[in-house]
PyMOL Python script that loads the backbone (N, CA, C, O; Angstrom):
from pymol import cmd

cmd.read_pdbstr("""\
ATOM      1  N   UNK A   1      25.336  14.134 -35.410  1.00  0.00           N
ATOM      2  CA  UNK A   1      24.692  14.870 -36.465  1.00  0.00           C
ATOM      3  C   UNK A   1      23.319  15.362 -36.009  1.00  0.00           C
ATOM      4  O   UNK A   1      22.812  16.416 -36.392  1.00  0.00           O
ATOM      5  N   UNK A   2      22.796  14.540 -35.196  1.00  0.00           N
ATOM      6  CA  UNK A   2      21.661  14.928 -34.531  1.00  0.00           C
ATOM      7  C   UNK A   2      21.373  15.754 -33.890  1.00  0.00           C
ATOM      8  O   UNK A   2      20.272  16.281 -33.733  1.00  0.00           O
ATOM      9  N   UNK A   3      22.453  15.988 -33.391  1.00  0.00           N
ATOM     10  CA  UNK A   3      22.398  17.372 -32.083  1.00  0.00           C
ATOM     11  C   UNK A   3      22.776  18.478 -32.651  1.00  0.00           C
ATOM     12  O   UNK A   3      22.250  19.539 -32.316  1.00  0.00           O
ATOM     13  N   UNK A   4      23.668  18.432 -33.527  1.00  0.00           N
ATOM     14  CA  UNK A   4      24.042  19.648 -34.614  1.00  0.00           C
ATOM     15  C   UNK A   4      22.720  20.436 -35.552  1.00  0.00           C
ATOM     16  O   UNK A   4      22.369  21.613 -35.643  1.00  0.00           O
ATOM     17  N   UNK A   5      22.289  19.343 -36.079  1.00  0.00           N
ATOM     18  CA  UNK A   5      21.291  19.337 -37.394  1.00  0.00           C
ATOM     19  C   UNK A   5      20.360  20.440 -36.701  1.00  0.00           C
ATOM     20  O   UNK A   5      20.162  21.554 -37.187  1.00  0.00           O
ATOM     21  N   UNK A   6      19.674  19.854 -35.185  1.00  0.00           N
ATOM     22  CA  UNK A   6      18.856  20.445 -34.539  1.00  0.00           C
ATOM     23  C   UNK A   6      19.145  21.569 -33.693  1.00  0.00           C
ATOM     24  O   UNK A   6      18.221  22.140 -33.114  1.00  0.00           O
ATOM     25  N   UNK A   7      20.395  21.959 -33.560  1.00  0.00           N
ATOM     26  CA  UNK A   7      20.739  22.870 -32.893  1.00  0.00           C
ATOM     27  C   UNK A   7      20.843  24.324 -34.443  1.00  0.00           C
ATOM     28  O   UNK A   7      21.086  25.522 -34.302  1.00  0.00           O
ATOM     29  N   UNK A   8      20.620  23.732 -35.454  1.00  0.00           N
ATOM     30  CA  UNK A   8      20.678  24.458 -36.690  1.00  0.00           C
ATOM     31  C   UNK A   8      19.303  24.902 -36.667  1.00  0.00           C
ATOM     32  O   UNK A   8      18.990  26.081 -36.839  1.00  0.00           O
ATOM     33  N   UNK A   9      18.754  24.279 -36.526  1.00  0.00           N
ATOM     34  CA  UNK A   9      17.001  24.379 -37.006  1.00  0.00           C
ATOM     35  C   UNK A   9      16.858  23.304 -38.689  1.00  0.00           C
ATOM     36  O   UNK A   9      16.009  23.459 -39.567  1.00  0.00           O
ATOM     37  N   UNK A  10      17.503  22.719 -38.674  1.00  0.00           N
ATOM     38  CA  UNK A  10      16.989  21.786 -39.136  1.00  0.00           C
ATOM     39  C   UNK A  10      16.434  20.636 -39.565  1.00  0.00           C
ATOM     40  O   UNK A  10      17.019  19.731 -38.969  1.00  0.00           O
ATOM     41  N   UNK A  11      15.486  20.123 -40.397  1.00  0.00           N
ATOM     42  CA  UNK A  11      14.805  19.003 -40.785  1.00  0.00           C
ATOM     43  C   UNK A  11      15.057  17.522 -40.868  1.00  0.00           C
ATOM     44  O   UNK A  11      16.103  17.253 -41.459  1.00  0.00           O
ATOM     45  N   UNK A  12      14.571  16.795 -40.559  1.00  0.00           N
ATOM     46  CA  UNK A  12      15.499  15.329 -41.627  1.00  0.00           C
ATOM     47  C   UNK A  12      15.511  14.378 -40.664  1.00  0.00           C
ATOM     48  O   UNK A  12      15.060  14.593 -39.539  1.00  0.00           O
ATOM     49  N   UNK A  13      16.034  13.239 -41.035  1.00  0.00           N
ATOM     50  CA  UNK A  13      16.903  12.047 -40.631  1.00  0.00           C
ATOM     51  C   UNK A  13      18.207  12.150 -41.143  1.00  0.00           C
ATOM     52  O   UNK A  13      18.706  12.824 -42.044  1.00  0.00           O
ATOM     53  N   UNK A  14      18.862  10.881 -39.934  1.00  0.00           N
ATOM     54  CA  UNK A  14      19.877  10.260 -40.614  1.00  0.00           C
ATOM     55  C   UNK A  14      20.213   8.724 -40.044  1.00  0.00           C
ATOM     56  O   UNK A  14      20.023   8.173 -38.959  1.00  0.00           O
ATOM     57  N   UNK A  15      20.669   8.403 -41.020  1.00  0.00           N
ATOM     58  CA  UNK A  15      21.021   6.418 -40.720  1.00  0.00           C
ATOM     59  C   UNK A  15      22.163   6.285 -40.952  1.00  0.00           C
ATOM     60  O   UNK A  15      22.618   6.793 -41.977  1.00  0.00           O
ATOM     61  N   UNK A  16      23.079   5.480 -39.975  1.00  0.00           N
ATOM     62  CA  UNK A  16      24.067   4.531 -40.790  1.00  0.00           C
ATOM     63  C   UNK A  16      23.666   3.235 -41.432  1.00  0.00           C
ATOM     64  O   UNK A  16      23.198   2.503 -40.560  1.00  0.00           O
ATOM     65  N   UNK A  17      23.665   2.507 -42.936  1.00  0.00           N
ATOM     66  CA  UNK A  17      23.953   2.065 -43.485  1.00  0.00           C
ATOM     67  C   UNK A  17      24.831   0.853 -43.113  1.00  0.00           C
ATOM     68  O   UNK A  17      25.851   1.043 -42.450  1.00  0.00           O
ATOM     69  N   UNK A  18      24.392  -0.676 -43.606  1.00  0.00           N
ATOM     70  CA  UNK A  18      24.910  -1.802 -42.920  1.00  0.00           C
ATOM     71  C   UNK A  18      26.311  -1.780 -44.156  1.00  0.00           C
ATOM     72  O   UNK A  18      27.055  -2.757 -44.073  1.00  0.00           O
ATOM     73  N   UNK A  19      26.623  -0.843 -45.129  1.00  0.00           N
ATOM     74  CA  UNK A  19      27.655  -0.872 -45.746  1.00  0.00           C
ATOM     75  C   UNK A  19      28.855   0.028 -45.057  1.00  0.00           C
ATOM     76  O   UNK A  19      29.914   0.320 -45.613  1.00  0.00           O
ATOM     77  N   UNK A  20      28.524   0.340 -43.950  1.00  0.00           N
ATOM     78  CA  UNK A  20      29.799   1.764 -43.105  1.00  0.00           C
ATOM     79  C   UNK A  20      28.944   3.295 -43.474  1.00  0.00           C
ATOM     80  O   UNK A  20      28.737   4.158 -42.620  1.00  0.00           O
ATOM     81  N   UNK A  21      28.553   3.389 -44.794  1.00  0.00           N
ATOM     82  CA  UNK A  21      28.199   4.878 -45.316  1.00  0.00           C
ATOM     83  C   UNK A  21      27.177   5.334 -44.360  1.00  0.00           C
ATOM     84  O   UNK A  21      26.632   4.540 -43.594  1.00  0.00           O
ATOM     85  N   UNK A  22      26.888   6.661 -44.384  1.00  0.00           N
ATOM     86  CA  UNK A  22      25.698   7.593 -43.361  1.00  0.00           C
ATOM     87  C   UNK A  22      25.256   8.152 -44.703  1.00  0.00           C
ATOM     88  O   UNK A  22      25.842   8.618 -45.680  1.00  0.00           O
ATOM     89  N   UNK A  23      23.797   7.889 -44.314  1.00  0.00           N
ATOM     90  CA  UNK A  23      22.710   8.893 -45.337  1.00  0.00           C
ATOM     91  C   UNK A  23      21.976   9.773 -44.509  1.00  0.00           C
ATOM     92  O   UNK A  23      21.807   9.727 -43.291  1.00  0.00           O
ATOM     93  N   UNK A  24      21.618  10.475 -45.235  1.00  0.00           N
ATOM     94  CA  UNK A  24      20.797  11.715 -44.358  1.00  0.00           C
ATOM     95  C   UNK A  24      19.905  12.642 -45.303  1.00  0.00           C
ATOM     96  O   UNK A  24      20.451  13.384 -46.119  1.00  0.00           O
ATOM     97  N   UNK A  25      18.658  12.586 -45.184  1.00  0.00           N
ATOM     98  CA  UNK A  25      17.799  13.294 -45.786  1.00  0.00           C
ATOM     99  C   UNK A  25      18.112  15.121 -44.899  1.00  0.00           C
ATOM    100  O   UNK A  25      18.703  14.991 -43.827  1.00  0.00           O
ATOM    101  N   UNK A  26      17.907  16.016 -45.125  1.00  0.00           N
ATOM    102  CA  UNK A  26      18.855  17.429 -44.786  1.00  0.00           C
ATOM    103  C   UNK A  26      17.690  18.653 -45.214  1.00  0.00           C
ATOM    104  O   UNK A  26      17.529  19.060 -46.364  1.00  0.00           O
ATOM    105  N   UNK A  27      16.851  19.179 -43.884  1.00  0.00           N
ATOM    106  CA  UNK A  27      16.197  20.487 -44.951  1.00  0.00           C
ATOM    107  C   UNK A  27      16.203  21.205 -43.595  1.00  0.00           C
ATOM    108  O   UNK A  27      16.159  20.893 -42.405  1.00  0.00           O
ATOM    109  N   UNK A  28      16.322  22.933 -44.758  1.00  0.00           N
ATOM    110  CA  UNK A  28      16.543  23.989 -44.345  1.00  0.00           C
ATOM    111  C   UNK A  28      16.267  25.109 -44.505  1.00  0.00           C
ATOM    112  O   UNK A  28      15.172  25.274 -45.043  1.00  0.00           O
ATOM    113  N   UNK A  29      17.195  26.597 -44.084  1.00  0.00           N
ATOM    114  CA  UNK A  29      17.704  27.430 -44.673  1.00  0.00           C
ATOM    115  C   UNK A  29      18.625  27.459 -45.670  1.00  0.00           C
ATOM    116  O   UNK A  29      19.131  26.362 -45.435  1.00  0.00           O
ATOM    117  N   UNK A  30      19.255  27.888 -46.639  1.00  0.00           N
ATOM    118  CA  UNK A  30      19.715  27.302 -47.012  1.00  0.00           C
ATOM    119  C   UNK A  30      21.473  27.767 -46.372  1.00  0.00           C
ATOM    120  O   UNK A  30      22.339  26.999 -46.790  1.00  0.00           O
ATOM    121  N   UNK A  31      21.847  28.609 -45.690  1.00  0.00           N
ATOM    122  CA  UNK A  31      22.706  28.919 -44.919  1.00  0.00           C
ATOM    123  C   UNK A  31      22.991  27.552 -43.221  1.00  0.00           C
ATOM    124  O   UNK A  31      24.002  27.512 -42.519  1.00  0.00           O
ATOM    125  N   UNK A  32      21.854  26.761 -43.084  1.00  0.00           N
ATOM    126  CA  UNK A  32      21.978  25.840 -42.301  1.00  0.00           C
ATOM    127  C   UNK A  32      22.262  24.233 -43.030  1.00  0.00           C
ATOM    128  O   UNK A  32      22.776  23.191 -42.625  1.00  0.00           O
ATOM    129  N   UNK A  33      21.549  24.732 -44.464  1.00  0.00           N
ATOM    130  CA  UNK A  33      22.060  23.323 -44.957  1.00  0.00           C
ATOM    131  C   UNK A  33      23.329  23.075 -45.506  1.00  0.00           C
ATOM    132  O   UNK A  33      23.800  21.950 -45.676  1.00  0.00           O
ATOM    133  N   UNK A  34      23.962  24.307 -45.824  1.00  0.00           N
ATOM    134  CA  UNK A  34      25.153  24.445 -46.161  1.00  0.00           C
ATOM    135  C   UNK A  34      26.317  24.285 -45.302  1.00  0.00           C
ATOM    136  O   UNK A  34      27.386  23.767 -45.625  1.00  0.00           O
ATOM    137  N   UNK A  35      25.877  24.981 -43.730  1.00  0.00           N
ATOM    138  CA  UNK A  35      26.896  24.466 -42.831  1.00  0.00           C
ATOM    139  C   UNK A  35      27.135  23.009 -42.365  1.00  0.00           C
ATOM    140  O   UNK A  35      28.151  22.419 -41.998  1.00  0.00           O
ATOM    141  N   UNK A  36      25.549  22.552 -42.541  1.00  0.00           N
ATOM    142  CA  UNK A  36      25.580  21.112 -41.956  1.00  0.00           C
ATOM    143  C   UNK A  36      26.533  20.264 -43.531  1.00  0.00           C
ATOM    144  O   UNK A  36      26.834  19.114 -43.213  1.00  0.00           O
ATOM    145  N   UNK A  37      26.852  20.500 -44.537  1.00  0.00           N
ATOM    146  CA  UNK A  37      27.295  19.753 -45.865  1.00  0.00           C
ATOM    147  C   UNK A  37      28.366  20.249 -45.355  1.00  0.00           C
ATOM    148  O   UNK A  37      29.030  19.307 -44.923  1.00  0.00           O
ATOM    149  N   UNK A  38      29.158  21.744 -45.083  1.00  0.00           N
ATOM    150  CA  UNK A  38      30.799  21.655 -44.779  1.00  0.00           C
ATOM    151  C   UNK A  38      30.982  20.855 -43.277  1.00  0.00           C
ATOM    152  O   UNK A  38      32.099  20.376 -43.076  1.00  0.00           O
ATOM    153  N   UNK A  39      29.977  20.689 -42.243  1.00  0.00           N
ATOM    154  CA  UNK A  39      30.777  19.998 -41.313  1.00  0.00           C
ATOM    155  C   UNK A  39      30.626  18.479 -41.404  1.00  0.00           C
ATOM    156  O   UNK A  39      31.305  17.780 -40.652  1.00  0.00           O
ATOM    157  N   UNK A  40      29.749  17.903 -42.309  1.00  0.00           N
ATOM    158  CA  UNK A  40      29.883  16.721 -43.110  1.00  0.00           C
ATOM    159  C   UNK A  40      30.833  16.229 -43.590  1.00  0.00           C
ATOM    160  O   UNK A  40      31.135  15.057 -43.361  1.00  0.00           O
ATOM    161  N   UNK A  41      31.676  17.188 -44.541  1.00  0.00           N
ATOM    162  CA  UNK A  41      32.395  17.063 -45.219  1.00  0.00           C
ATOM    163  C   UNK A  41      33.723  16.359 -44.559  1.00  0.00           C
ATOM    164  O   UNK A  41      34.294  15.301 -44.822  1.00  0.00           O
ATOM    165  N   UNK A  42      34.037  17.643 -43.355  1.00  0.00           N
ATOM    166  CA  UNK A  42      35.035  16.869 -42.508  1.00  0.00           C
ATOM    167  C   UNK A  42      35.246  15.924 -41.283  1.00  0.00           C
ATOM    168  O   UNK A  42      36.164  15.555 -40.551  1.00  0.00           O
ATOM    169  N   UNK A  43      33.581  15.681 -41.491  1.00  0.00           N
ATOM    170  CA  UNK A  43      33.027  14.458 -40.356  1.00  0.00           C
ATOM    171  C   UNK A  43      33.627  14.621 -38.901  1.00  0.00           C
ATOM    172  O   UNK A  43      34.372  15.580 -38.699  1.00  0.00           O
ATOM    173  N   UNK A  44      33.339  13.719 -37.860  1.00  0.00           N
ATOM    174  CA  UNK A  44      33.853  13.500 -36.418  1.00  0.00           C
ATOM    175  C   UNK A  44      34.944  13.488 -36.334  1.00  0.00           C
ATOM    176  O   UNK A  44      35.800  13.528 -37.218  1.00  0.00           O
ATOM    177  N   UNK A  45      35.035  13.429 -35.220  1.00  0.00           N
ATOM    178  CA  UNK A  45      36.733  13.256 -34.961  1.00  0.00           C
ATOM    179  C   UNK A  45      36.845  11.814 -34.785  1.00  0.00           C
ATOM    180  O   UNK A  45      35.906  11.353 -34.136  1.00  0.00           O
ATOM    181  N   UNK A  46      37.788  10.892 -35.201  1.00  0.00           N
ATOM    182  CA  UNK A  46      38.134   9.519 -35.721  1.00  0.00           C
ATOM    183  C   UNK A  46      37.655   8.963 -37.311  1.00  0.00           C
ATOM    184  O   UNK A  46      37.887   7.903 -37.893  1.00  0.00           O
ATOM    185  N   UNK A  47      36.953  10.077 -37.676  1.00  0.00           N
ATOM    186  CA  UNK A  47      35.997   9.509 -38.790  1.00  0.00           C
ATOM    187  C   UNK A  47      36.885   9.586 -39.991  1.00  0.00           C
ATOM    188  O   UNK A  47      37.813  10.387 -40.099  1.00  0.00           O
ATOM    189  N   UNK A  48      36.487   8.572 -41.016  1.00  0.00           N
ATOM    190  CA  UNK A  48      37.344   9.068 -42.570  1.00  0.00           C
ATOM    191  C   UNK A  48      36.067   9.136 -43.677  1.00  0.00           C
ATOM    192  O   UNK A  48      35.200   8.324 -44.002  1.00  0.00           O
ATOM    193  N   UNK A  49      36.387  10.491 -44.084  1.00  0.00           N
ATOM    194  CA  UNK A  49      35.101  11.007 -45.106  1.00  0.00           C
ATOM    195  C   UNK A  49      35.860  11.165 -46.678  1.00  0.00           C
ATOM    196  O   UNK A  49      36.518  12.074 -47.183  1.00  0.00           O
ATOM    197  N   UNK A  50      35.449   9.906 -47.132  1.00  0.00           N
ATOM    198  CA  UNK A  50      36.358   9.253 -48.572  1.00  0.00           C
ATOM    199  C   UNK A  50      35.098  10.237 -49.921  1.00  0.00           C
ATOM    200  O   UNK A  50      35.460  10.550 -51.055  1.00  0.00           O
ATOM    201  N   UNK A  51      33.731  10.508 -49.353  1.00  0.00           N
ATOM    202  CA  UNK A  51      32.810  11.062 -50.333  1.00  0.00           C
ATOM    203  C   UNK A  51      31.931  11.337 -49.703  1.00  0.00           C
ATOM    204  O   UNK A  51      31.573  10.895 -48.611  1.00  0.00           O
ATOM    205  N   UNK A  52      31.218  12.617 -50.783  1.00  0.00           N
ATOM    206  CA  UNK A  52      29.440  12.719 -50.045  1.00  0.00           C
ATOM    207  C   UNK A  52      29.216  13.058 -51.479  1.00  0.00           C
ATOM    208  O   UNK A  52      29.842  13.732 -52.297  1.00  0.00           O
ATOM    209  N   UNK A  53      28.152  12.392 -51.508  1.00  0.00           N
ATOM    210  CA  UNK A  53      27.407  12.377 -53.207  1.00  0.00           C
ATOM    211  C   UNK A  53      25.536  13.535 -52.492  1.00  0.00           C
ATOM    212  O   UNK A  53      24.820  13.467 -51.494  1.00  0.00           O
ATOM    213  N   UNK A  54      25.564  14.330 -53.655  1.00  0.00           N
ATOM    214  CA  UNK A  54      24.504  15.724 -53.337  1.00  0.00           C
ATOM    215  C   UNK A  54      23.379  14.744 -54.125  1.00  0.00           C
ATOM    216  O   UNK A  54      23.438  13.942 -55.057  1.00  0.00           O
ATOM    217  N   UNK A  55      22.404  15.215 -53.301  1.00  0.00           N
ATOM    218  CA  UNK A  55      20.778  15.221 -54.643  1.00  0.00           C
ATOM    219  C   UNK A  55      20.129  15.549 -54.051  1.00  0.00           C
ATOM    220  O   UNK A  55      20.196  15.448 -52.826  1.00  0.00           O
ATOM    221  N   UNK A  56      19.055  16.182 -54.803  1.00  0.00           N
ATOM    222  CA  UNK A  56      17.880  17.213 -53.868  1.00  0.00           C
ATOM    223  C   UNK A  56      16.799  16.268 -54.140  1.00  0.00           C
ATOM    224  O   UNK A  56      16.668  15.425 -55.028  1.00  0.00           O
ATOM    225  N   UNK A  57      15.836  16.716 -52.869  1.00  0.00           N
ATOM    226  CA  UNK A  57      14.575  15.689 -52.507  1.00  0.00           C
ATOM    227  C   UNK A  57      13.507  16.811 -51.918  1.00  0.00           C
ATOM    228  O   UNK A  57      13.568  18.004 -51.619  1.00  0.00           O
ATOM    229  N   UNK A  58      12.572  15.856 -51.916  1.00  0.00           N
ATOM    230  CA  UNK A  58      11.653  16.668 -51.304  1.00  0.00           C
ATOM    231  C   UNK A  58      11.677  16.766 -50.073  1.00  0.00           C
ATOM    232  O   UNK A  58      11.962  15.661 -49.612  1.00  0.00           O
ATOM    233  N   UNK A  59      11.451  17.882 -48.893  1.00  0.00           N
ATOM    234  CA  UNK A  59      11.489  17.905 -47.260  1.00  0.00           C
ATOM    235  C   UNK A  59      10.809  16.977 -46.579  1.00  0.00           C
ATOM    236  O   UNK A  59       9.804  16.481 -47.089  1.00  0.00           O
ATOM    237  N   UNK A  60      11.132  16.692 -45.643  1.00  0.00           N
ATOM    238  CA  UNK A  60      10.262  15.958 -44.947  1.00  0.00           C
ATOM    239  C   UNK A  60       8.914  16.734 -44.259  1.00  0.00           C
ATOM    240  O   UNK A  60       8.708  17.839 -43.759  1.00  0.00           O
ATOM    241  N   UNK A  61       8.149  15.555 -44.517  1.00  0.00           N
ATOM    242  CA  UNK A  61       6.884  16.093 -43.720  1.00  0.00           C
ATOM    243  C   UNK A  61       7.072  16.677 -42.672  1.00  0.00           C
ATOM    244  O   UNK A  61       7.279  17.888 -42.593  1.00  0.00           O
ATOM    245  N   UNK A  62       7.027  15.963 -41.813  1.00  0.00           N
ATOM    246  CA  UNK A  62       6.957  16.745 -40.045  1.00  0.00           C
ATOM    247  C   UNK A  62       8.541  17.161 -39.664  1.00  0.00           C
ATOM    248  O   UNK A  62       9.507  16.490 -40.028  1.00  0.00           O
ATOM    249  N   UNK A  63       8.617  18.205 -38.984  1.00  0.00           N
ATOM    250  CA  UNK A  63       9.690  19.235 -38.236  1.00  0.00           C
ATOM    251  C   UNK A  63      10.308  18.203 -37.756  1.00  0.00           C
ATOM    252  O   UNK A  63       9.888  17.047 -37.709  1.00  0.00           O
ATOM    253  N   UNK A  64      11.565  18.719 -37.306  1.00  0.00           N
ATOM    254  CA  UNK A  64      12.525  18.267 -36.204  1.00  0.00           C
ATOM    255  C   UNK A  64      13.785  17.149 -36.953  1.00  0.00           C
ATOM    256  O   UNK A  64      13.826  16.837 -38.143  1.00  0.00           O
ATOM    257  N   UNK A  65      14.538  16.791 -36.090  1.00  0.00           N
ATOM    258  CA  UNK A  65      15.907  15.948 -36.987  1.00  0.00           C
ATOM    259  C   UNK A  65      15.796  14.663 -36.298  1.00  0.00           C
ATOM    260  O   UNK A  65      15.062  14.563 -35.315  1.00  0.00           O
ATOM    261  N   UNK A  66      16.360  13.837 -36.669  1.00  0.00           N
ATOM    262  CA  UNK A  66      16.177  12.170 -36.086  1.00  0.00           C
ATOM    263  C   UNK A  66      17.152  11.061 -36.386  1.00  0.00           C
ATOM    264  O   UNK A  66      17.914  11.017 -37.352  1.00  0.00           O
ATOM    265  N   UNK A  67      17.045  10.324 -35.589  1.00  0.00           N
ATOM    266  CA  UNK A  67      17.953   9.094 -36.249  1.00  0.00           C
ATOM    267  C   UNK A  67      17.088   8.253 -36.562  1.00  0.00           C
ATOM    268  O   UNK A  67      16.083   8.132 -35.862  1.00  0.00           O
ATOM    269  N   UNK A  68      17.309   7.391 -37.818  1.00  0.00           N
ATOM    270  CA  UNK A  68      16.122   6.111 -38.100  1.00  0.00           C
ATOM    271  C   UNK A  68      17.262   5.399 -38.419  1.00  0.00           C
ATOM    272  O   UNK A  68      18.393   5.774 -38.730  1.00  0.00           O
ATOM    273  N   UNK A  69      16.529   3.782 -38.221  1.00  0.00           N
ATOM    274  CA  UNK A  69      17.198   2.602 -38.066  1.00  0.00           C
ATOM    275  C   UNK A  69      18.082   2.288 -37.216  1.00  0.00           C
ATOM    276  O   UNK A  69      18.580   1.163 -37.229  1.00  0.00           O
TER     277      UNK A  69
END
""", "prot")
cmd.dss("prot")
cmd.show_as("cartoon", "prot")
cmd.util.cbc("prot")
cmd.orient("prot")
């Protein structure tokens, strides 16, 4: 997601979660945040994507995409 996000030009983190789930804070264009939510949608290859729940937030401060935790 990392290499994608940033190859988009966009913002954020993302974590996996000690429950299996991935969160990801997500800012953009809104044509980059949208691609990064459809290739979400159908996740990696081996992956099973049972949900993605939406809510808007505020951007992150400083540029660039990341992994935390």
């Amino acid at each position: 997601m990392v290499h994608k996000a940033t190859e988009l030009g966009l913002s954020g983190w993302v974590r996996n979660r000690a429950d299996g789930a991935v969160e990801a804070l997500i800012a953009g264009d809104v044509a980059s945040v949208e691609e990064m939510s459809r290739l979400c949608r159908r996740g990696p290859r081996m992956a099973e994507v049972s949900s993605i729940d939406e809510d808007l937030a505020e951007p992150p401060e400083e540029p660039g995409f990341y992994q935390v935790g």
